[in-house]
ROSE-4610 file (N, C-alpha, C; in Angstrom, 1 decimal, always signed):
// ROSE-4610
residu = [X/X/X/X/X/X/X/X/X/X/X/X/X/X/X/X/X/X/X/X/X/X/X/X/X/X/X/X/X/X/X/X/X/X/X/X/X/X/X/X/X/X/X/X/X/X/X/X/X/X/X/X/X/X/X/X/X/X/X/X/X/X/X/X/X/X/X/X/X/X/X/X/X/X/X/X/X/X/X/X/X/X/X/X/X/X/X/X/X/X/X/X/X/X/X/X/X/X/X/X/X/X/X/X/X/X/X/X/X/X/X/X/X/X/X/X/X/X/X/X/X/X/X/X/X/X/X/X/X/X/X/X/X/X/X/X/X/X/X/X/X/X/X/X/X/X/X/X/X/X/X/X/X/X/X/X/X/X/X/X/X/X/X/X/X/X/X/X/X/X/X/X/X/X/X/X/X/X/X/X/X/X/X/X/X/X/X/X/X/X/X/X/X/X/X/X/X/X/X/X/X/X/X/X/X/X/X/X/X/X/X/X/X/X/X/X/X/X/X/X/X/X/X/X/X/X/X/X/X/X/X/X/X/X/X/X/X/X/X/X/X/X/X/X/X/X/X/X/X/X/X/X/X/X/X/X/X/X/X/X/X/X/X/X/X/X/X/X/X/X/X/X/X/X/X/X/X/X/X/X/X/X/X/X/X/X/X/X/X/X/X/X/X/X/X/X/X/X/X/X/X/X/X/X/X/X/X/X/X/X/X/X/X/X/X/X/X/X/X/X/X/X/X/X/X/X/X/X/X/X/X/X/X/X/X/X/X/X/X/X/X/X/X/X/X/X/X/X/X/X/X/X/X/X/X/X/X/X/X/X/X/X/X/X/X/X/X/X/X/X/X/X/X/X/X/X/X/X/X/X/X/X/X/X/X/X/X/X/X/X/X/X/X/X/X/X/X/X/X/X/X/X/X/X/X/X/X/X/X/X/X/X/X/X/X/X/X/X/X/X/X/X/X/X/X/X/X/X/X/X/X/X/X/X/X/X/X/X/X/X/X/X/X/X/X/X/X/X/X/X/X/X/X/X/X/X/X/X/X/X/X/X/X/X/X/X/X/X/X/X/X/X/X/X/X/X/X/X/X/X/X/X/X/X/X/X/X/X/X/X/X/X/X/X/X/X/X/X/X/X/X/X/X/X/X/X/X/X/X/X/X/X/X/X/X/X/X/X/X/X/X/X/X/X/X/X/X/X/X/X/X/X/X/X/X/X/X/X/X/X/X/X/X/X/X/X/X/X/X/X/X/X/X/X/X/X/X/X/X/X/X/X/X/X/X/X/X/X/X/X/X/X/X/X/X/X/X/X/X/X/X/X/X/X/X/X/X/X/X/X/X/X/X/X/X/X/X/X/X/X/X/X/X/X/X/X/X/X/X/X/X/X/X/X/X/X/X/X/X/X/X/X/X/X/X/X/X/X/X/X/X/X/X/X/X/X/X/X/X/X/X/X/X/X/X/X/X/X/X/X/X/X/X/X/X/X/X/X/X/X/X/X/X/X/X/X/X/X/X/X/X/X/X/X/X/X/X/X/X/X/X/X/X/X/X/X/X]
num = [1/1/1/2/2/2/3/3/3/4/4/4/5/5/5/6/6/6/7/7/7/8/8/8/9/9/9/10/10/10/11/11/11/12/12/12/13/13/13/14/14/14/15/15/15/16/16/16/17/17/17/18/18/18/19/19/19/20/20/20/21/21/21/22/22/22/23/23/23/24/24/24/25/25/25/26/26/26/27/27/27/28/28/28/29/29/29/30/30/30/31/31/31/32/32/32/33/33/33/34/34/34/35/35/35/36/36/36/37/37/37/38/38/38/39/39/39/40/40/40/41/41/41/42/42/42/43/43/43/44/44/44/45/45/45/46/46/46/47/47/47/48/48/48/49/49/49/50/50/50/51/51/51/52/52/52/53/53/53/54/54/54/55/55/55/56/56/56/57/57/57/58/58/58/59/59/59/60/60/60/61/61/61/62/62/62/63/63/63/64/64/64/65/65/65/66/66/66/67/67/67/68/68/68/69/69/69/70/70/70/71/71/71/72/72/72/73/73/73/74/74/74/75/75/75/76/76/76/77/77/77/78/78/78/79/79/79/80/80/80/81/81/81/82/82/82/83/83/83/84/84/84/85/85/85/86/86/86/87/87/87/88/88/88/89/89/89/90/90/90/91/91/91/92/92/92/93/93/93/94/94/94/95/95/95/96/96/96/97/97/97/98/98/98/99/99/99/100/100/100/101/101/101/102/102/102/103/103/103/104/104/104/105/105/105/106/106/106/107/107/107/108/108/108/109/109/109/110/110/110/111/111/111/112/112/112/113/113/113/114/114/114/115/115/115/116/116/116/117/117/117/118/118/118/119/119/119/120/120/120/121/121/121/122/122/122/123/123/123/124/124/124/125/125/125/126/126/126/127/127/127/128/128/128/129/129/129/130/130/130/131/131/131/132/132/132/133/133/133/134/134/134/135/135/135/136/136/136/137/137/137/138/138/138/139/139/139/140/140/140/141/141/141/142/142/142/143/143/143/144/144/144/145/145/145/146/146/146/147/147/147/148/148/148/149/149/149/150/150/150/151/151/151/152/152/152/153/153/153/154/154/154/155/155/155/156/156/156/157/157/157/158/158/158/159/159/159/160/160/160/161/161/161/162/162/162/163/163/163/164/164/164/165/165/165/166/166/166/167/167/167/168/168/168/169/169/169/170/170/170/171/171/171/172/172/172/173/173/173/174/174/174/175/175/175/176/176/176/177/177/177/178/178/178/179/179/179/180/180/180/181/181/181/182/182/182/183/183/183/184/184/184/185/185/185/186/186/186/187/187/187/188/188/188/189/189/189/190/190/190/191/191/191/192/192/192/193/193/193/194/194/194/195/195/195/196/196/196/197/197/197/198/198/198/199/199/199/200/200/200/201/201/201/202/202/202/203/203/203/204/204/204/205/205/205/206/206/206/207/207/207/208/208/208/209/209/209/210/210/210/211/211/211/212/212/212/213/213/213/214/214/214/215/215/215/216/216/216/217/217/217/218/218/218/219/219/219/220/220/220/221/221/221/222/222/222/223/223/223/224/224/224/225/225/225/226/226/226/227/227/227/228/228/228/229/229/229]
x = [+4.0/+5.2/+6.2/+6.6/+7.6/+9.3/+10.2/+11.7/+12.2/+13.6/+13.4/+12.7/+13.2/+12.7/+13.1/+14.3/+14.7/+14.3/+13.9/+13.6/+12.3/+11.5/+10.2/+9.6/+8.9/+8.0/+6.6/+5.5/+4.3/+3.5/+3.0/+1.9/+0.8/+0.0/-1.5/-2.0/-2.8/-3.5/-4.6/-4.7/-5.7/-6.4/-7.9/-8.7/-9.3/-8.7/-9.1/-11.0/-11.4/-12.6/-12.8/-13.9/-14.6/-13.8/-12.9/-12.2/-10.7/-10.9/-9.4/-8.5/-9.2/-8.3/-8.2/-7.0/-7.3/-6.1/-6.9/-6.1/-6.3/-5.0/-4.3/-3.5/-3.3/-2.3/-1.7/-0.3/+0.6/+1.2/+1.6/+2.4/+4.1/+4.5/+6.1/+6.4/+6.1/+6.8/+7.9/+7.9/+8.9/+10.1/+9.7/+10.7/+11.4/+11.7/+12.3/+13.9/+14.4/+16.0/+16.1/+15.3/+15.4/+14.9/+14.6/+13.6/+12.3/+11.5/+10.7/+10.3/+10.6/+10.4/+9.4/+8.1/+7.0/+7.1/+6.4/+6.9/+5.1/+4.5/+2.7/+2.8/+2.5/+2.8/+0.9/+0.5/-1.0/-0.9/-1.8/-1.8/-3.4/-3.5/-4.3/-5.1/-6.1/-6.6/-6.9/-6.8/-7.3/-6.2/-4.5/-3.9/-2.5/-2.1/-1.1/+0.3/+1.6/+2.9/+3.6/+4.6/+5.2/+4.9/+5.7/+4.7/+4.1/+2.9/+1.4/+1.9/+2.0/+2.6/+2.0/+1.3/+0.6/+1.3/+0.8/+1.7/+1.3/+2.5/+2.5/+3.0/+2.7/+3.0/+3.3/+4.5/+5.3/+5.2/+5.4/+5.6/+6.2/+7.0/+8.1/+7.6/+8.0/+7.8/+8.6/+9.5/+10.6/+9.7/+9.5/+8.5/+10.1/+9.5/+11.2/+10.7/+10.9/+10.5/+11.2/+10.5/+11.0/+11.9/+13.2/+14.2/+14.5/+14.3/+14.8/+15.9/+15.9/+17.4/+18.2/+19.3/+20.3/+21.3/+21.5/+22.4/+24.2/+24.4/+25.6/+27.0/+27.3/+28.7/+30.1/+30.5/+31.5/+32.9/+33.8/+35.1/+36.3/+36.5/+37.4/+36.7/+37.3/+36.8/+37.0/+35.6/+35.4/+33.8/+33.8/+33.0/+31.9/+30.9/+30.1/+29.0/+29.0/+28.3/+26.6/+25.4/+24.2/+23.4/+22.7/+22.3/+21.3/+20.9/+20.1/+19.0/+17.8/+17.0/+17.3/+17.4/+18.6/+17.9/+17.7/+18.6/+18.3/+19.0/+18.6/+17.9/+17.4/+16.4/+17.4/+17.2/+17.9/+17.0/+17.6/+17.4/+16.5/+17.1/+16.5/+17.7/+17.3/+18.2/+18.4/+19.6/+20.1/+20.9/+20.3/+21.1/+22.2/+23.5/+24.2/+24.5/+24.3/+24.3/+25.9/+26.8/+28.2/+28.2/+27.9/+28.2/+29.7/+30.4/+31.4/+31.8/+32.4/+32.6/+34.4/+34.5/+35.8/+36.2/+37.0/+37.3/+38.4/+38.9/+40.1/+41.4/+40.8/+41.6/+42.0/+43.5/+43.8/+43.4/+43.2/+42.7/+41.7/+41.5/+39.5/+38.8/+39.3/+38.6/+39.6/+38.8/+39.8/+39.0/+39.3/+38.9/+39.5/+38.5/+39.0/+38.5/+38.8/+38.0/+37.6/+36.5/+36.0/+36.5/+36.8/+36.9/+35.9/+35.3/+34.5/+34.4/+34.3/+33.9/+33.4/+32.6/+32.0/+32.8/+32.9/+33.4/+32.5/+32.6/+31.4/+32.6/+32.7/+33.1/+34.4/+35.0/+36.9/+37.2/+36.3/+36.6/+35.8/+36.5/+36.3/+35.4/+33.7/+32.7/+32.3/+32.7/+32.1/+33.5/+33.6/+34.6/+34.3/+34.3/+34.1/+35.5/+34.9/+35.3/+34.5/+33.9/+33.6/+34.3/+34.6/+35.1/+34.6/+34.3/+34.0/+34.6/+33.9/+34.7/+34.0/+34.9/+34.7/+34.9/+34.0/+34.1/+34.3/+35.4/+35.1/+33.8/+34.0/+33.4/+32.0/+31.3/+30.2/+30.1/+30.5/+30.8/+31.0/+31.8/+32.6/+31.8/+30.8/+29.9/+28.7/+28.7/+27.4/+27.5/+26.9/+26.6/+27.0/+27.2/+27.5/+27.1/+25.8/+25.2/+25.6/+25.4/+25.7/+24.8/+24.2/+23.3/+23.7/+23.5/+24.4/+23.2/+23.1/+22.2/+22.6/+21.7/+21.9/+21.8/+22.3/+21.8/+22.9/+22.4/+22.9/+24.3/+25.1/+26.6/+27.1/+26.4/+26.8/+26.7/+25.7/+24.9/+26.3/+26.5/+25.2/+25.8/+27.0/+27.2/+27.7/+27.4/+28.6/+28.7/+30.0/+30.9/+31.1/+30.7/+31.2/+31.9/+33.2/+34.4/+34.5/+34.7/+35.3/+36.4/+37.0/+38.0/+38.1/+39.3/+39.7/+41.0/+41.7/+42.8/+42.5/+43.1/+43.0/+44.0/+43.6/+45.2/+46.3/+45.3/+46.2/+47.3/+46.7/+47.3/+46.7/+46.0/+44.8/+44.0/+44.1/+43.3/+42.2/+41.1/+39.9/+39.3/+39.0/+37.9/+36.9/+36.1/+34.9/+35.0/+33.8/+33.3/+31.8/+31.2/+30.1/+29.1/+28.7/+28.8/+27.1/+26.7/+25.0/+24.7/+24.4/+23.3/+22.3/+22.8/+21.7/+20.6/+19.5/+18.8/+19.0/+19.0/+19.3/+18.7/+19.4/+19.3/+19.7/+19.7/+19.9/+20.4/+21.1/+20.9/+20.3/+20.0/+18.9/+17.8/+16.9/+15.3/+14.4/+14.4/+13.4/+12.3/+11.4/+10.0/+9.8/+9.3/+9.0/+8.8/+8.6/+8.0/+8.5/+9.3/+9.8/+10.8/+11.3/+11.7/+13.4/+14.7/+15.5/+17.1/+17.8/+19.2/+20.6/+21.1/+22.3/+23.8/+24.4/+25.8/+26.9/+27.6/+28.7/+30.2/+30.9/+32.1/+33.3/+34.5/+35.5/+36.8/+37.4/+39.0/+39.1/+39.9/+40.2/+40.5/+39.9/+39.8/+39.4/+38.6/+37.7/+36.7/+36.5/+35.2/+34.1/+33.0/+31.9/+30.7/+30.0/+28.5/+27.2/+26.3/+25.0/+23.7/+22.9/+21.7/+20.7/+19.5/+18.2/+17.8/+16.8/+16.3/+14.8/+14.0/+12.6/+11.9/+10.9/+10.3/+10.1/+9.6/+9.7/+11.1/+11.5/+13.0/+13.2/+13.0/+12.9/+11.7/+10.5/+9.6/+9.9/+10.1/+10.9/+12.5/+12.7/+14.0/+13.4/+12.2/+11.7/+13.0/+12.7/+13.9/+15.4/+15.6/+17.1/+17.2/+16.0/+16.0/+17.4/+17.5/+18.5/+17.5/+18.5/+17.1/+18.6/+18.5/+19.0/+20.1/+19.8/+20.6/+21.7/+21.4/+22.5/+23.1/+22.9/+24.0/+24.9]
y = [-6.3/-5.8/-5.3/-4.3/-3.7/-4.1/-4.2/-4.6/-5.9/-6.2/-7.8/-8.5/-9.9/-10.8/-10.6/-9.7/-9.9/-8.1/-7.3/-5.5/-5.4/-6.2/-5.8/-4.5/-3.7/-2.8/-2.9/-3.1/-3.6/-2.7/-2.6/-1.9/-1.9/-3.2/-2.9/-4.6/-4.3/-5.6/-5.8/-7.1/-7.6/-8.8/-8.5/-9.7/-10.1/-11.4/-11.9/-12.0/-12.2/-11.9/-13.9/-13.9/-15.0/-16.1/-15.1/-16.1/-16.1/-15.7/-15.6/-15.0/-13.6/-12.6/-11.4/-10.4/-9.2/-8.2/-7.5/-5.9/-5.2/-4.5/-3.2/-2.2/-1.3/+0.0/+0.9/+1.2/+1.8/+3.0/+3.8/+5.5/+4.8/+5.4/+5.0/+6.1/+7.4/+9.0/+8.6/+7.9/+8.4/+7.2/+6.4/+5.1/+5.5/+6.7/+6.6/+6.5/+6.1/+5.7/+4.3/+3.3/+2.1/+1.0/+0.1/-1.1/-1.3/-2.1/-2.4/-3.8/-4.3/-5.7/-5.8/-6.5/-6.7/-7.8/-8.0/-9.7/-9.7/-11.0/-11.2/-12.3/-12.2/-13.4/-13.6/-14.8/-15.8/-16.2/-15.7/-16.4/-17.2/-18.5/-19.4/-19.3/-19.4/-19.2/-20.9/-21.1/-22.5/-23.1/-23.2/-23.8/-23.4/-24.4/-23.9/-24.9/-24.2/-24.9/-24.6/-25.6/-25.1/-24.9/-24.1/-23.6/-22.5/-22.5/-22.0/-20.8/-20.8/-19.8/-20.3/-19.3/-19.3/-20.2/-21.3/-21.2/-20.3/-19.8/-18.6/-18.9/-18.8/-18.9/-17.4/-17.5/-16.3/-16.1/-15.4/-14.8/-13.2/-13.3/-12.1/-11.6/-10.5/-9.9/-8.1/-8.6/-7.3/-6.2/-4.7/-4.3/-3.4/-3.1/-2.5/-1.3/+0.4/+1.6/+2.2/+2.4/+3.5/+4.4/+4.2/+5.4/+5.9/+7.7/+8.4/+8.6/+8.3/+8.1/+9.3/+8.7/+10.0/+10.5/+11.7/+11.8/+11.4/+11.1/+10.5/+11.2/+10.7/+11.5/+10.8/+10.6/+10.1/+10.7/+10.0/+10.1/+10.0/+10.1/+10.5/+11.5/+12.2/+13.0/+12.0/+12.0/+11.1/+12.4/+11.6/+11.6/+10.7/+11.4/+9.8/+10.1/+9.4/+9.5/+8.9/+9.7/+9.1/+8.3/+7.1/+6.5/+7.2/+6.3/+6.4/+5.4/+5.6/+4.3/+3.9/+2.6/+2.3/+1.4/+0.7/+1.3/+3.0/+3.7/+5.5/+4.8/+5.9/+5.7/+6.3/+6.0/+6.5/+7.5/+8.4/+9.6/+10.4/+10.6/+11.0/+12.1/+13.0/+14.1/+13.4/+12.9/+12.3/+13.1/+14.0/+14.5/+13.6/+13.9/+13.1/+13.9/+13.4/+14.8/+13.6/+14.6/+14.1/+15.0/+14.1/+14.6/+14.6/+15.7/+15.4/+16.2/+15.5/+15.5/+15.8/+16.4/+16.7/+17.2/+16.1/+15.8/+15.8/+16.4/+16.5/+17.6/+18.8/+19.7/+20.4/+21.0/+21.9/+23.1/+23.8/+25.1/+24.9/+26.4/+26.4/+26.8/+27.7/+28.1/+27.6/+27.1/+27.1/+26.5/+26.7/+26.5/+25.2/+24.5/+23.1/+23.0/+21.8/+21.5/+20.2/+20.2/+18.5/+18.1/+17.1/+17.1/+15.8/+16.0/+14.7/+14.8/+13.0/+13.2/+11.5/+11.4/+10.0/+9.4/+8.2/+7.2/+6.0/+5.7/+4.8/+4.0/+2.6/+1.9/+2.3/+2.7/+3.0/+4.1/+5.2/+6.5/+7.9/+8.4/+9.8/+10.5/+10.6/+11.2/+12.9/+12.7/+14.5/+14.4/+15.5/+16.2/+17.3/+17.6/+19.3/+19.1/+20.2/+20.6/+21.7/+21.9/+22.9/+23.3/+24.2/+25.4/+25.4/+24.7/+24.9/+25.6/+26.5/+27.5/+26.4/+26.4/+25.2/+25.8/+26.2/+26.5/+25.5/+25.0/+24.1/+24.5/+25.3/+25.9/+25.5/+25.3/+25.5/+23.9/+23.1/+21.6/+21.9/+20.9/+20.8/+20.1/+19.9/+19.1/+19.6/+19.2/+19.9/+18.8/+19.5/+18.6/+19.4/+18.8/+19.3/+18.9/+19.3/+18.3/+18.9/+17.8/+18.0/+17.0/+18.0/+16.9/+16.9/+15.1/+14.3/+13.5/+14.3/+13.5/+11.9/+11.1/+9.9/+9.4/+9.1/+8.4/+7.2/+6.9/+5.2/+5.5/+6.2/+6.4/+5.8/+6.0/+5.4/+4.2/+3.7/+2.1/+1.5/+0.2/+0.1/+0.1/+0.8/+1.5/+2.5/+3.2/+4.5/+4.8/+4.8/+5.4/+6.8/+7.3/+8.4/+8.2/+9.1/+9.4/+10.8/+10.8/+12.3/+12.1/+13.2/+13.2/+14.9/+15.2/+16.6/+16.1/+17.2/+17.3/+18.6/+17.8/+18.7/+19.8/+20.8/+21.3/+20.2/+19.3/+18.5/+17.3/+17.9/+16.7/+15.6/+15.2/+14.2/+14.1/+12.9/+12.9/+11.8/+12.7/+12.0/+11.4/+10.2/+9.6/+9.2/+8.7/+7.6/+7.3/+6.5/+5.9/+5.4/+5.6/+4.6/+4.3/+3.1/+2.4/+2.8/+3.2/+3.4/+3.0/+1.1/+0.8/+1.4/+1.6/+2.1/+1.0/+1.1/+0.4/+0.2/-0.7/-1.3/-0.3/+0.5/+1.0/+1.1/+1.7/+2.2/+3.4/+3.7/+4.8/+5.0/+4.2/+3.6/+3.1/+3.2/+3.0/+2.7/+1.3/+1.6/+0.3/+0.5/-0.3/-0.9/-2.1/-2.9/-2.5/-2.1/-1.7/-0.2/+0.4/+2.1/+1.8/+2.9/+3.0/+3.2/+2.7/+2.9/+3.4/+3.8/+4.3/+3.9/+2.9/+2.4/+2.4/+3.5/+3.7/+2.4/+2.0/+1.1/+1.8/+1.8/+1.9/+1.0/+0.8/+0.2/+0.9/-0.1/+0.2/+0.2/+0.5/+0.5/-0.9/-1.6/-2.7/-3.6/-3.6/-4.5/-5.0/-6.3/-7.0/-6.8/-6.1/-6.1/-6.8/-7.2/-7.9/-7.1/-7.3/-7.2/-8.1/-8.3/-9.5/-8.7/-9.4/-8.9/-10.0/-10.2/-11.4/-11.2/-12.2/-12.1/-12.3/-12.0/-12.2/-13.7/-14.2/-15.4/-16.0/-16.0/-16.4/-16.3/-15.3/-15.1/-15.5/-16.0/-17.3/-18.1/-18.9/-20.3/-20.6/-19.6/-19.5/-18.7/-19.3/-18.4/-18.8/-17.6/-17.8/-17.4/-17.4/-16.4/-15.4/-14.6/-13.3/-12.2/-11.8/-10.5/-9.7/-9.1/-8.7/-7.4/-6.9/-6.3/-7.2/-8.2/-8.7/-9.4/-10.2/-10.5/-9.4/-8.2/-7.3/-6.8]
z = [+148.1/+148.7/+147.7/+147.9/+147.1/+148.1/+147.3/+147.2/+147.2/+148.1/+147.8/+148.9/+149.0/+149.9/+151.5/+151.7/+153.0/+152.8/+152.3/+152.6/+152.0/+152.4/+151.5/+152.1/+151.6/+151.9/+151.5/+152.7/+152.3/+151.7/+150.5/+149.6/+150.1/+149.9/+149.7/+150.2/+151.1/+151.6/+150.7/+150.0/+148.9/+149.4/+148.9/+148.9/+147.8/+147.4/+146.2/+145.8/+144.3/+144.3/+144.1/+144.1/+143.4/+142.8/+141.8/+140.3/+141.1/+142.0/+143.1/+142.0/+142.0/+141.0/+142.4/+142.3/+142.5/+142.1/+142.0/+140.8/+141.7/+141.6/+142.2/+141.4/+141.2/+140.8/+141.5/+141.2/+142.3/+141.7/+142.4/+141.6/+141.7/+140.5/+139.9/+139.8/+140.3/+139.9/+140.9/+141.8/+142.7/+142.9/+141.7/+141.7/+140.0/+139.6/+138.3/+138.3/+139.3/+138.8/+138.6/+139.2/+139.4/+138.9/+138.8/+138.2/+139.6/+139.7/+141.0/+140.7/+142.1/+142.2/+143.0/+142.5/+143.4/+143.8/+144.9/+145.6/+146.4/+146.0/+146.4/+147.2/+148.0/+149.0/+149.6/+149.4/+149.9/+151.0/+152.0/+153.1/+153.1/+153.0/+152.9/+154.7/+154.7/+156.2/+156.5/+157.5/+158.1/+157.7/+156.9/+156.4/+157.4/+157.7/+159.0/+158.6/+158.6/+158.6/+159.4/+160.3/+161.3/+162.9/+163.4/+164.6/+164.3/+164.5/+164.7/+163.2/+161.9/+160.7/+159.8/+159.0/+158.0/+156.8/+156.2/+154.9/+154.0/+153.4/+152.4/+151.0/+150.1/+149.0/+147.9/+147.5/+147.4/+145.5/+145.2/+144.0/+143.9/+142.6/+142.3/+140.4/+140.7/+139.6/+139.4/+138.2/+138.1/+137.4/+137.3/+136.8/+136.1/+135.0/+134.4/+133.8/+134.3/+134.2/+133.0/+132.4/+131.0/+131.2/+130.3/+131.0/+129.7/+129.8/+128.4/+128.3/+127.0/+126.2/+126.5/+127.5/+127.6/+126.4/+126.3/+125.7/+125.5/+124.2/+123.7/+124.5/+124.9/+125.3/+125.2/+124.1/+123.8/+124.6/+124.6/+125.9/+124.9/+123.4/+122.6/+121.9/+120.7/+119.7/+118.6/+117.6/+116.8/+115.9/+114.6/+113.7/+113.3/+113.3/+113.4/+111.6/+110.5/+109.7/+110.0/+110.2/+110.3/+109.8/+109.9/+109.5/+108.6/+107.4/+106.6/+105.8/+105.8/+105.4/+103.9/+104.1/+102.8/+102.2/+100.9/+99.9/+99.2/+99.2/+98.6/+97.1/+97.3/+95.4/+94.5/+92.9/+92.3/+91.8/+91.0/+90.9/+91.6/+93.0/+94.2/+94.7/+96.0/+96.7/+97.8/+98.3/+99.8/+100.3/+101.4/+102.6/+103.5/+103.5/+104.4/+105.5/+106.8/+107.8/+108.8/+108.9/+109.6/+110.9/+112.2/+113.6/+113.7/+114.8/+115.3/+117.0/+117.5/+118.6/+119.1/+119.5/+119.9/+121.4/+121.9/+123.5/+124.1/+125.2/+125.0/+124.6/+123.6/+123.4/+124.6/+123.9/+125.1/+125.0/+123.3/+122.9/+123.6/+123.4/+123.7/+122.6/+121.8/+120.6/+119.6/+118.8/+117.2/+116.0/+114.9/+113.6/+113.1/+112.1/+111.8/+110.6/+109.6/+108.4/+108.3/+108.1/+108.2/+106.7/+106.4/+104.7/+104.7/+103.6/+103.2/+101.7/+101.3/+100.0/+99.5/+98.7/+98.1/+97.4/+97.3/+96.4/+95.9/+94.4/+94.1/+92.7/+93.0/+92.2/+92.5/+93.7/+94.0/+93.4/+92.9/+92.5/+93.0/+93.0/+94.2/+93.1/+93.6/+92.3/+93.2/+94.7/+95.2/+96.3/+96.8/+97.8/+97.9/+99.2/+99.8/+101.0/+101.8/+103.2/+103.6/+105.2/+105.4/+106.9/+106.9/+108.0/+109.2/+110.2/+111.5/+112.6/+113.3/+114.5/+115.6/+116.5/+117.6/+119.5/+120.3/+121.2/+122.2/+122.6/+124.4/+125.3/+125.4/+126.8/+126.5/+124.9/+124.7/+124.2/+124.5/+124.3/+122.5/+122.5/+121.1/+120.3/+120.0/+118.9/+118.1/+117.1/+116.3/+115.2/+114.4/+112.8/+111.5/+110.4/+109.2/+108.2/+107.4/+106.3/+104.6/+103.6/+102.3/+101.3/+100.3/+99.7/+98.6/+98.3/+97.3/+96.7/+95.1/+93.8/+93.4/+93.6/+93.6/+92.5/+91.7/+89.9/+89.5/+88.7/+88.0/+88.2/+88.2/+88.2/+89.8/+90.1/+91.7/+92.3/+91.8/+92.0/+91.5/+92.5/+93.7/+95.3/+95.4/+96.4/+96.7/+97.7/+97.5/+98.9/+99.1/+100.6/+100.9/+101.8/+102.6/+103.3/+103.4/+104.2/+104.8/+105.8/+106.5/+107.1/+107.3/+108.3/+108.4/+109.8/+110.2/+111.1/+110.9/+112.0/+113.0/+114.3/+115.5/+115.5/+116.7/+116.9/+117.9/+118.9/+118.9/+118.2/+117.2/+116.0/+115.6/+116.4/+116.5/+115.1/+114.7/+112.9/+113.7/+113.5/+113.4/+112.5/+111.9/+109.9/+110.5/+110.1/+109.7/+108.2/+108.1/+106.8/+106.9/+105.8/+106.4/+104.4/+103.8/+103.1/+103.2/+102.3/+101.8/+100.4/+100.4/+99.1/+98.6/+97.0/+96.2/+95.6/+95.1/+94.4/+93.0/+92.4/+91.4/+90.3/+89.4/+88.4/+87.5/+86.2/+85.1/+84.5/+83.4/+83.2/+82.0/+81.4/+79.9/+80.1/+80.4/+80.6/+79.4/+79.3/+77.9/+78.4/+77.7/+77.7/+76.2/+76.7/+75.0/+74.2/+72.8/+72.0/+71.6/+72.2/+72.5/+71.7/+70.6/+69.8/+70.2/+70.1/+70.4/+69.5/+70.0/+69.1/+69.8/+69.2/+70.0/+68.7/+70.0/+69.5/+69.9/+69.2/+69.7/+69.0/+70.0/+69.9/+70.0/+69.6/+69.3/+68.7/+68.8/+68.5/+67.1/+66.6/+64.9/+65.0/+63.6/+63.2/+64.1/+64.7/+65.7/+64.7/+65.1/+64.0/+65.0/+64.8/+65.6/+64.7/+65.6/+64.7/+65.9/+65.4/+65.5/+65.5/+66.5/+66.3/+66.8/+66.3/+66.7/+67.2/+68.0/+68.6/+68.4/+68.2/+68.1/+69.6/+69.7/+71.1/+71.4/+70.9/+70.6/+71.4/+70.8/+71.7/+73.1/+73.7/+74.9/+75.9/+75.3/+75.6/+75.7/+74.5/+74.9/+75.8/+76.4/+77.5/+78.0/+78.8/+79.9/+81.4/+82.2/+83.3/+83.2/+81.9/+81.5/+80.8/+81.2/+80.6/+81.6/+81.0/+81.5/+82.6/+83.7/+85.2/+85.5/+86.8/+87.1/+88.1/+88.6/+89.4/+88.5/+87.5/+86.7/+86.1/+86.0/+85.9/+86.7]
């Protein structure tokens, strides 16, 4: 029986096999707004409760129908930055693609500028803006992408910001925070030949050590890694 306990609608009269199993399959084209509750109810023969009434033994089961993902419709005008599989690689090309939505205007056409730009370690390293013409009539939302070279200068995180002003006056931002992976911008391997400049202030006493390998054996476990940097 299909619905609840007090509106059921009867499906399919079943007779259990052998292993007092029985299987059935039913069409759901015509149940796609809803969930469906099936309700199986046993009527035992020769087993009687009450006046002269089968006893019945009942069971429920919610069947929960796949529903495609509607579209987003946001009820302010906002900016949304896209997710991205994180942490970005270093020395890699990362597209940042910025949705925006705008709800509400009284114009119907008009031009806008999204501004965006990165920040890595509290300093502003890219900035743009680009120019969007904006129709109501044709819903106000689209996308705006910009690709941003990822390298040791940015590690190990870097922020996206946007913002735009309306003609209603309305200032729209987001932000949204994307981990880099642990890098470098000096790469060297044991044994590889190397050249290191050091700098200072006038009259600074600087020294210099070499360390044998050795050393860093016997203090196994406190070698220098990337996370202690």
């Amino acid at each position: 029986m299909e619905g609840y306990t007090w509106s059921p609608k009867l499906l399919l009269n079943l007779t259990t096999d052998s292993d007092g199993l029985a299987s059935f399959s039913f069409n759901t084209s015509s149940h796609s707004k809803s969930d469906i509750n099936l309700i199986a109810s046993v009527s035992q023969e020769g087993s009687y409760y009450g006046h002269n009434e089968p006893y019945i033994s009942v069971d429920s089961k919610t069947v929960q129908l796949f529903q495609p993902a509607t579209p987003y419709t946001p009820t302010l005008s906002e900016l949304i930055i896209e997710n991205s599989e994180q942490p970005l690689k270093c020395d890699s090309e990362f597209t940042a693609t910025i949705k925006y939505y705008f709800i509400g205007e009284t114009v119907e056409d008009f031009k806008t500028d999204i501004v965006y730009m990165v920040l890595s370690r509290g300093v502003i390293v890219h900035h743009a803006y680009e120019k969007i013409q904006v129709k109501i009539s044709n819903g106000a939302s689209g996308t705006l992408s910009f690709k941003l070279s990822v390298s040791s200068d940015l590690a190990p995180v870097v922020q996206i910001l946007a913002y735009c002003v309306l003609p209603s006056e309305n200032f729209v931002a987001c932000s949204k925070n994307f981990d880099i992976e642990k890098c470098f911008k000096n790469k060297a391997v044991p044994g590889e030949k190397n050249s290191l400049q050091l700098l200072a202030q006038p009259g600074s006493l600087c020294g210099l050590s070499a360390v044998d390998q050795s050393v860093l054996i016997l203090k196994s476990g406190k070698r220098l890694d990337a996370d202690k940097v």
